[in-house]
DSSP file (Angstrom, degrees, kcal/mol; ACC not computed):
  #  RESIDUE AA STRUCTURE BP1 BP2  ACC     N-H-->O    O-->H-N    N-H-->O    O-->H-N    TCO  KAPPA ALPHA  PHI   PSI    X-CA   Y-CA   Z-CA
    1    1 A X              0   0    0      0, 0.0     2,-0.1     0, 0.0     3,-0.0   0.000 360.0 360.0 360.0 141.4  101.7  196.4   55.4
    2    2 A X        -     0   0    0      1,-0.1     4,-0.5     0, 0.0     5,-0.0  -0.321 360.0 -99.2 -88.4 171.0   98.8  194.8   53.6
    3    3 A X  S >> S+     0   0    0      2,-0.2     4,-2.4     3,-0.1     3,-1.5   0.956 119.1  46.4 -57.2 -72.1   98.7  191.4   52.4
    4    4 A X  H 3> S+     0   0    0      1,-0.2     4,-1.2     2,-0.2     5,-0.1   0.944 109.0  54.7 -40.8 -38.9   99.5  192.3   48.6
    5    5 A X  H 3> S+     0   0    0      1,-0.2     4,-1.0     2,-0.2    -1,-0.2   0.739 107.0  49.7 -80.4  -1.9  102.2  194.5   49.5
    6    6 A X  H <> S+     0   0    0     -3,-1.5     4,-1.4    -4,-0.5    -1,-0.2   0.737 111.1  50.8-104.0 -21.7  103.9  191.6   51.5
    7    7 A X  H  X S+     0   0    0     -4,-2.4     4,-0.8     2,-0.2    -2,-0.2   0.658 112.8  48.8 -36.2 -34.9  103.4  189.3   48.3
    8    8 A X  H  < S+     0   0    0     -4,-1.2    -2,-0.2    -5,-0.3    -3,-0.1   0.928 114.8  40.7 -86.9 -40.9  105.1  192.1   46.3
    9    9 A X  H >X S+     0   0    0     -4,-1.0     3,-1.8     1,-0.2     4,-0.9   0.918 112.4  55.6 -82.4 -48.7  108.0  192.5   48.5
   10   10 A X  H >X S+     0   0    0     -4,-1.4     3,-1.6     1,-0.3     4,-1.3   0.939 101.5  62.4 -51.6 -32.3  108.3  188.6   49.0
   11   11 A X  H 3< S+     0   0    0     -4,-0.8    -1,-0.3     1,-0.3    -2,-0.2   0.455  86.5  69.0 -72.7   1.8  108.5  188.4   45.1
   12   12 A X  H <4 S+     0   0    0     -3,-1.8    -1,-0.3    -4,-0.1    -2,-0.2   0.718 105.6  44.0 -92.9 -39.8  111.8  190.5   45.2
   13   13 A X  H << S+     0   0    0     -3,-1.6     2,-0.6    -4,-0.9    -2,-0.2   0.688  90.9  81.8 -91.9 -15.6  113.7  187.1   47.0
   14   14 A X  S  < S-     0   0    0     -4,-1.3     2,-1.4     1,-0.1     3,-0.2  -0.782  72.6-138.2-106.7 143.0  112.7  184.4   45.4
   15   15 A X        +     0   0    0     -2,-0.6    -3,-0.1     1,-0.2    -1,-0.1  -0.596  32.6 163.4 -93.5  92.4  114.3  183.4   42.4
   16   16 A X    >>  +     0   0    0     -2,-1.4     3,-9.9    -5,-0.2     4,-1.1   0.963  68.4  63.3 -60.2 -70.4  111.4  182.3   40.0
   17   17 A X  H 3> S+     0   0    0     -3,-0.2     4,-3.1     1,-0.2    -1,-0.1   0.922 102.9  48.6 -28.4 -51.0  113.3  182.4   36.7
   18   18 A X  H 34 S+     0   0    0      2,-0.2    -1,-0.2     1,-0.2    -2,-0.1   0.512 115.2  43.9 -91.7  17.2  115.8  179.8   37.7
   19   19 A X  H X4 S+     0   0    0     -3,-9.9     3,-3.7     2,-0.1     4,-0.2   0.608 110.1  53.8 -97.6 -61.7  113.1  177.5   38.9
   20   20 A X  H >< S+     0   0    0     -4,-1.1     3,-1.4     1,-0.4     5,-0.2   0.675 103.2  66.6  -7.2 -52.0  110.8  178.3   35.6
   21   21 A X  T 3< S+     0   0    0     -4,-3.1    -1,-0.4    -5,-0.4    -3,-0.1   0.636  95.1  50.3 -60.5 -17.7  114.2  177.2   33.6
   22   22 A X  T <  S+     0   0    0     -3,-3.7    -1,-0.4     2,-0.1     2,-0.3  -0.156  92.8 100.0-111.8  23.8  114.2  173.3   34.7
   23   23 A X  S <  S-     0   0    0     -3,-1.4     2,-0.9    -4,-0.2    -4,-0.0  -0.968  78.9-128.9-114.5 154.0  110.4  173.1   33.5
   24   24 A X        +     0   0    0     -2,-0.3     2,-0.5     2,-0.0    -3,-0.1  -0.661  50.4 152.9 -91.2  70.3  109.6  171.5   30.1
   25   25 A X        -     0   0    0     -2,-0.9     2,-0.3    -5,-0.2    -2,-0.1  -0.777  24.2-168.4-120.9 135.1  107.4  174.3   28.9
   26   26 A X    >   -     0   0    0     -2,-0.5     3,-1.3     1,-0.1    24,-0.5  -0.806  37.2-108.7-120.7 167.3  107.3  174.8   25.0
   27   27 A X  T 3  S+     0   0    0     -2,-0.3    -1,-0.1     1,-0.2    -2,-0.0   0.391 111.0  58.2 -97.9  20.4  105.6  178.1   23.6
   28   28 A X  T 3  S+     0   0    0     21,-0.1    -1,-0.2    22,-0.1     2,-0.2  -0.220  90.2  99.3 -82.3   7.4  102.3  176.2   22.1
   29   29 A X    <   -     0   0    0     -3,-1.3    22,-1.6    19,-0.4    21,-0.7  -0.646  68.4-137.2 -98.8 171.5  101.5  174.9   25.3
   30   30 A X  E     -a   51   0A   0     20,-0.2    62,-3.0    -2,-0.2    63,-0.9  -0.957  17.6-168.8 -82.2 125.9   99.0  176.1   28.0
   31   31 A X  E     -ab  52  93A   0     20,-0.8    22,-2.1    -2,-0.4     2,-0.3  -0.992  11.9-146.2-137.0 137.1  100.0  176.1   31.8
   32   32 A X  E     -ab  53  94A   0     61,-0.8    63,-4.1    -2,-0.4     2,-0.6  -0.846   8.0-153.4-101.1 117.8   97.4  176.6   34.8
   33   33 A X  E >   -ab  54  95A   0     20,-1.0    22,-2.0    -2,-0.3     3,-1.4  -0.817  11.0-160.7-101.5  86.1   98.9  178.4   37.7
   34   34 A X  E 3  S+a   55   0A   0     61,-1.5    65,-0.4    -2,-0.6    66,-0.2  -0.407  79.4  17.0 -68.4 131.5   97.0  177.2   40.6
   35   35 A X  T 3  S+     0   0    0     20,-4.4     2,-3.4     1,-0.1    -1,-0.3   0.407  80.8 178.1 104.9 -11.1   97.3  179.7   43.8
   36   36 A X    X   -     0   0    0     -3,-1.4     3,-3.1    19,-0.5     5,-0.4   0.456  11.4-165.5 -57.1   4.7   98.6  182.4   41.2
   37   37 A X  T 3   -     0   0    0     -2,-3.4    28,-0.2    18,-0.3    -2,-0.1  -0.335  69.3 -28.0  74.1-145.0   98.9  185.1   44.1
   38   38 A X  T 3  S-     0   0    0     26,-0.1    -1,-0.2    27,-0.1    30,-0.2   0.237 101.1 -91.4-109.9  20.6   99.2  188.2   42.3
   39   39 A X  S <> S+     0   0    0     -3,-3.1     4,-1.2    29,-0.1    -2,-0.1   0.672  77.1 135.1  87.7  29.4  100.9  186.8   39.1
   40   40 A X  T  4 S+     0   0    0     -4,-0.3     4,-0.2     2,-0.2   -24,-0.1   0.589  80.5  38.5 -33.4 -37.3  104.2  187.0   39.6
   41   41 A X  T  > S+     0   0    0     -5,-0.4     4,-2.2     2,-0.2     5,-0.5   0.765 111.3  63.1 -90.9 -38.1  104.8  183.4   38.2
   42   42 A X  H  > S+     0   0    0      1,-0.3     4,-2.5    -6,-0.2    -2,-0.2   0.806  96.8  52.4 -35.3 -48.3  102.3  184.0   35.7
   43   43 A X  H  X S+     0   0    0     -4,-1.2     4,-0.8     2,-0.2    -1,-0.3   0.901 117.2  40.2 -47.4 -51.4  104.1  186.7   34.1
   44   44 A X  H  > S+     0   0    0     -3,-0.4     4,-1.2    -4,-0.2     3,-0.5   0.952 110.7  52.8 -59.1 -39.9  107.1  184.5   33.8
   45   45 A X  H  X S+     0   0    0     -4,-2.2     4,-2.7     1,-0.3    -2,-0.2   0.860 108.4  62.5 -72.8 -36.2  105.2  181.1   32.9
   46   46 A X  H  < S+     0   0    0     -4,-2.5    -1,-0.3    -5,-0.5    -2,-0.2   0.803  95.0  55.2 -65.1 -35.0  103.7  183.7   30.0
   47   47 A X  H  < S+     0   0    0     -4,-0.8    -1,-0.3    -3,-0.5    -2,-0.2   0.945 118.4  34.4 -24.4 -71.5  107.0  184.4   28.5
   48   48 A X  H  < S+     0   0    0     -4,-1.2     2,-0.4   -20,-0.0   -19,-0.4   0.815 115.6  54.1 -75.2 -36.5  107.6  180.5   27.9
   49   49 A X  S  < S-     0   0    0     -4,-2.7     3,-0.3    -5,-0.2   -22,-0.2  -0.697  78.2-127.2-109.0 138.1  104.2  179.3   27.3
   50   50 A X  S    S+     0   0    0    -21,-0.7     2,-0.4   -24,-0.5   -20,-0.2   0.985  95.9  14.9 -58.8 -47.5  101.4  180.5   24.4
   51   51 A X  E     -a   30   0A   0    -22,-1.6     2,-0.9    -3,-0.1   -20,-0.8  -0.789  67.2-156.7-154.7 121.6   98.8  181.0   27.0
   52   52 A X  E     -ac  31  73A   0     20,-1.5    22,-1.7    -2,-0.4     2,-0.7  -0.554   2.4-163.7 -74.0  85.2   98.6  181.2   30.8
   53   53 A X  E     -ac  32  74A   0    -22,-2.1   -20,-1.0    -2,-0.9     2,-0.2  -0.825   7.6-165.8-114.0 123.0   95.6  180.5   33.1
   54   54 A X  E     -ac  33  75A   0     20,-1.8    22,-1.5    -2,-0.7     2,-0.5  -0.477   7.8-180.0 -72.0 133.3   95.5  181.9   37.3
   55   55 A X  E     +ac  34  76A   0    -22,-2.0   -20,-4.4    20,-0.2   -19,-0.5  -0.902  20.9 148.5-131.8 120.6   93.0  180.6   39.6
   56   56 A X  E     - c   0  77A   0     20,-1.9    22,-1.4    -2,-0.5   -20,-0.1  -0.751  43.9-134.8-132.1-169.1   93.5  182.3   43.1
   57   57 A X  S    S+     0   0    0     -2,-0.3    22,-0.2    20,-0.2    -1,-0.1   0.745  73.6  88.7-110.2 -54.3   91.1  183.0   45.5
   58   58 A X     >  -     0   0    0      1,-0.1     4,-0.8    20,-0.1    20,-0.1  -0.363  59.4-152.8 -42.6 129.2   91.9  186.4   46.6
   59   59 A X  H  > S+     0   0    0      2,-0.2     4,-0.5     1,-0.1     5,-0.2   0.797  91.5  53.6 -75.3 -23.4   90.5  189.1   44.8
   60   60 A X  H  > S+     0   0    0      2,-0.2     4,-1.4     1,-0.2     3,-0.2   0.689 111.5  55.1 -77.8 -21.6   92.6  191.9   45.1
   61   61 A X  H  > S+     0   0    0      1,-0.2     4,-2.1     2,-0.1     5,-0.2   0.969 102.1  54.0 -72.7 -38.9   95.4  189.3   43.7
   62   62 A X  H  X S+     0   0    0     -4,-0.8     4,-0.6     1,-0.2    -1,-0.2   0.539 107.1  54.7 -77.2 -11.0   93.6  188.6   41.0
   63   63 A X  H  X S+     0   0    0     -4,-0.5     4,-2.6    -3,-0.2     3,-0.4   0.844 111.2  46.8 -34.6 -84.1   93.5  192.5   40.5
   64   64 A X  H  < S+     0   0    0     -4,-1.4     4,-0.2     1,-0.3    -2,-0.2   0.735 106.5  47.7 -52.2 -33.5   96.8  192.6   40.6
   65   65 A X  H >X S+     0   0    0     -4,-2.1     4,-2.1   -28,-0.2     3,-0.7   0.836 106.6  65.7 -92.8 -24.0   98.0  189.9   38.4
   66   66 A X  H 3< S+     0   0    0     -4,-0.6    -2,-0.2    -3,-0.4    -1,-0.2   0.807 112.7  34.3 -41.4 -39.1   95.4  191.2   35.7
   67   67 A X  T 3< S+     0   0    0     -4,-2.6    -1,-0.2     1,-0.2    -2,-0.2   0.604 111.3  64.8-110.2  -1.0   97.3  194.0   35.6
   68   68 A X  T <4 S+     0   0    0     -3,-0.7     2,-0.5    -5,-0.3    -2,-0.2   0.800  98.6  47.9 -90.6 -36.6  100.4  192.4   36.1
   69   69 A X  S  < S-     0   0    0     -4,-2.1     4,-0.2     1,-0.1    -1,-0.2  -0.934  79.9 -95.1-113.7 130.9  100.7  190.1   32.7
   70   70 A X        -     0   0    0     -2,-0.5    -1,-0.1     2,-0.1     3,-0.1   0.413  50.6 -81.4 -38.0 169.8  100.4  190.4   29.4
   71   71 A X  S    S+     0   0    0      1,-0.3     2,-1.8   -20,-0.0    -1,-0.1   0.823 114.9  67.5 -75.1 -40.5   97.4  189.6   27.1
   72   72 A X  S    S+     0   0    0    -21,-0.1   -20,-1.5   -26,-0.0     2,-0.4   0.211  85.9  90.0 -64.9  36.7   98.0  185.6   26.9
   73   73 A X  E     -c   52   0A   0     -2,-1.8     2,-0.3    -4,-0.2   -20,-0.2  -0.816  56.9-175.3-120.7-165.2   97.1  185.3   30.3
   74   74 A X  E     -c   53   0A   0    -22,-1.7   -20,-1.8    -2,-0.4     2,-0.2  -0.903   9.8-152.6-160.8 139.9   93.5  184.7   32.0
   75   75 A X  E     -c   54   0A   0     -2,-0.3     2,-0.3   -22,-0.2   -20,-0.2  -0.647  10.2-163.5-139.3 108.6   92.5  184.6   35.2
   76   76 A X  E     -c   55   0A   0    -22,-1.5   -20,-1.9    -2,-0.2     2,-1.2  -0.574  16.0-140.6-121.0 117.6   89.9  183.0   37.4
   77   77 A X  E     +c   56   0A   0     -2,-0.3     2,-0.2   -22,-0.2   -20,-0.2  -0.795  52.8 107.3 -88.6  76.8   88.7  184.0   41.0
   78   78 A X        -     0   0    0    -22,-1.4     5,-0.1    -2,-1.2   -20,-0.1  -0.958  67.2 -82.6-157.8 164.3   88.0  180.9   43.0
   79   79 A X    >>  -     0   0    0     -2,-0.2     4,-1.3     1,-0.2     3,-1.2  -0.192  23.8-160.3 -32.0 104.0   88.4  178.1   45.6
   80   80 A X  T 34 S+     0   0    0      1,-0.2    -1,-0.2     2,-0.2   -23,-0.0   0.258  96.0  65.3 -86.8  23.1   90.6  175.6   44.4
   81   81 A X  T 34 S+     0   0    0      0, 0.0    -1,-0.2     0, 0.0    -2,-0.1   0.630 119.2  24.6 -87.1 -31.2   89.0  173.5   46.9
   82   82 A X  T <4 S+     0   0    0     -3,-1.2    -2,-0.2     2,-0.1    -3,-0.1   0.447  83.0 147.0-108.4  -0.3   85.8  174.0   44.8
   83   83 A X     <  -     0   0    0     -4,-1.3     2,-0.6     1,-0.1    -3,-0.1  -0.141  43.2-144.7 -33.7 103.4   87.2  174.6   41.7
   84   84 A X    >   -     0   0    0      1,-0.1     3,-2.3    -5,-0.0     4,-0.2  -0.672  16.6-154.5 -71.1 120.3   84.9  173.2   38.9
   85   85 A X  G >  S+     0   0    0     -2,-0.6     3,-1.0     1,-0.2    -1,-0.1   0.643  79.2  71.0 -95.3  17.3   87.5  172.1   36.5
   86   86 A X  G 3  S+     0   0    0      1,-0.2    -1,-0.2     4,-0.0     4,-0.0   0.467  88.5  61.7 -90.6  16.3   85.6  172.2   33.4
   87   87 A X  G <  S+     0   0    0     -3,-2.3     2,-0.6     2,-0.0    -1,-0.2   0.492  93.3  90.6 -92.3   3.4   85.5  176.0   33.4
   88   88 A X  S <  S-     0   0    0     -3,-1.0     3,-0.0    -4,-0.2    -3,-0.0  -0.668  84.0-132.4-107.7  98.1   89.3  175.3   33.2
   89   89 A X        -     0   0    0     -2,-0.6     2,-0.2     1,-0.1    -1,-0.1  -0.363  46.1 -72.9 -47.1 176.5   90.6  175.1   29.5
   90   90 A X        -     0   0    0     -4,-0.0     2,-0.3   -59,-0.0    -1,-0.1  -0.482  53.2-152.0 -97.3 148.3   93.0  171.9   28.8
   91   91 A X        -     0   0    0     -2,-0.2   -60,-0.2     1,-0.1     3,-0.1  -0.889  26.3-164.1-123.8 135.5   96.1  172.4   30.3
   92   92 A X  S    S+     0   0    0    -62,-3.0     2,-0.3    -2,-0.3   -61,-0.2   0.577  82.9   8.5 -96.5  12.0   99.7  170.8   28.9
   93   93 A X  E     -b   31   0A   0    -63,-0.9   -61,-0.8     2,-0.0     2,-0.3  -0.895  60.1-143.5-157.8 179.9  101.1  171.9   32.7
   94   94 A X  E     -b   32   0A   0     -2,-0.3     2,-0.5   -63,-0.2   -61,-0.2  -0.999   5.4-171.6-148.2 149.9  100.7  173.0   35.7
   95   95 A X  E     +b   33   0A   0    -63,-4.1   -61,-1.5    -2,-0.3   -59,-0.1  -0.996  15.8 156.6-132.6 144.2  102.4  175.1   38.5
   96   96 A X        +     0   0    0     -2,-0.5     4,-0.4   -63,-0.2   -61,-0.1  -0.174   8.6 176.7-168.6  85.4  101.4  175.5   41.9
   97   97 A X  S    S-     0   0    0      1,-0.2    -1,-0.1   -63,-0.1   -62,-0.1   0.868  78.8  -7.3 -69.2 -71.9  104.2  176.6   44.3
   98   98 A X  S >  S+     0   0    0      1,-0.1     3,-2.5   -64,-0.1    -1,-0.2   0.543 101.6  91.1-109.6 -16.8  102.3  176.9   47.5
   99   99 A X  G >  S+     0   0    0    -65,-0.4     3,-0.6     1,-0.3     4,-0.3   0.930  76.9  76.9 -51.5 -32.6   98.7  176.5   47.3
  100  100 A X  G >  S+     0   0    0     -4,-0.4     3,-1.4     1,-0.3     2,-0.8   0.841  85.0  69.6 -31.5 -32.2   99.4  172.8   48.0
  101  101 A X  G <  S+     0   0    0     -3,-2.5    -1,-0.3     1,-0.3     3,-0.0  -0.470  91.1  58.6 -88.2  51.5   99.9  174.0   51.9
  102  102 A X  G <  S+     0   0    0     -2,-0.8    -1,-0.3    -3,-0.6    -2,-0.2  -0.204  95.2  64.5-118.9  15.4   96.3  174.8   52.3
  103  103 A X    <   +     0   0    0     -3,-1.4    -2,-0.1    -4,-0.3    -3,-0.1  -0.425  52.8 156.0-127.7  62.8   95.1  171.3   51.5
  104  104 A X        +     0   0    0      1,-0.1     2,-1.1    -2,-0.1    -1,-0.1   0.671  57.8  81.1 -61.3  -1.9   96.7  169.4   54.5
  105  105 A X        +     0   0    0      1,-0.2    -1,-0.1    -3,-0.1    -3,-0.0  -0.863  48.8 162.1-117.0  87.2   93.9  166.6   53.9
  106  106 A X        +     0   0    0     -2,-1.1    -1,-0.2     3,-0.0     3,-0.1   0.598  18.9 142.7-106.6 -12.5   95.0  164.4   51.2
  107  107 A X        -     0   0    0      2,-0.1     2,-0.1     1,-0.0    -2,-0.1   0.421  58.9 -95.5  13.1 136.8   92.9  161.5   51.8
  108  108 A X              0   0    0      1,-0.1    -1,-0.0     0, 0.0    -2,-0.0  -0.496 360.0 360.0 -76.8 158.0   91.3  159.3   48.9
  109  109 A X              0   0    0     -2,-0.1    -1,-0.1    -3,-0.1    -2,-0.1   0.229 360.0 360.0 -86.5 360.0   87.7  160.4   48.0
């Protein structure tokens, strides 16, 4: 099993919607899904929200969530370690379920 298909299969157990429901998301807003995987949340967050921007690293997610969500979404292929964030529209939210785990070094700058 590849890496995508063990993202697609994980996405069968975790119950996104009924986190997605406790966030204050209104349907003029913009939300940034940092990490977005292969769009899974994205899809949802796209529902709620007028328009939806991924940033992952992986390409073949980024594939995958392209093809995964409707036309208000966007998605961006890079290091959110390097992530210049003015190529980043204004955001009213954010999600970012796990990328957070690849930045163990939280140190002030």
């Amino acid at each position: 099993m590849n890496l995508l298909a063990e993202y697609e299969a994980q996405d069968q157990w975790r119950d996104w919607d009924a986190m997605l429901e406790r966030l204050p998301i209104a349907r003029g807003q913009t939300v940034l899904d940092l990490g977005c995987g292969i769009g899974s949340v994205s899809a949802r967050l796209a529902v709620r929200a007028k328009n939806v921007v991924g940033v992952d690293y992986n390409a073949e997610f980024i594939d995958a969530a392209r093809q995964r969500c409707p036309k208000n979404c966007a998605f961006l292929q890079s290091d959110l370690g390097t992530l210049d964030a003015k190529v980043i529209p204004g955001a009213d939210g954010l999600w970012c379920s796990f990328a957070a785990a690849y930045f163990p070094d939280f140190s002030p700058y």
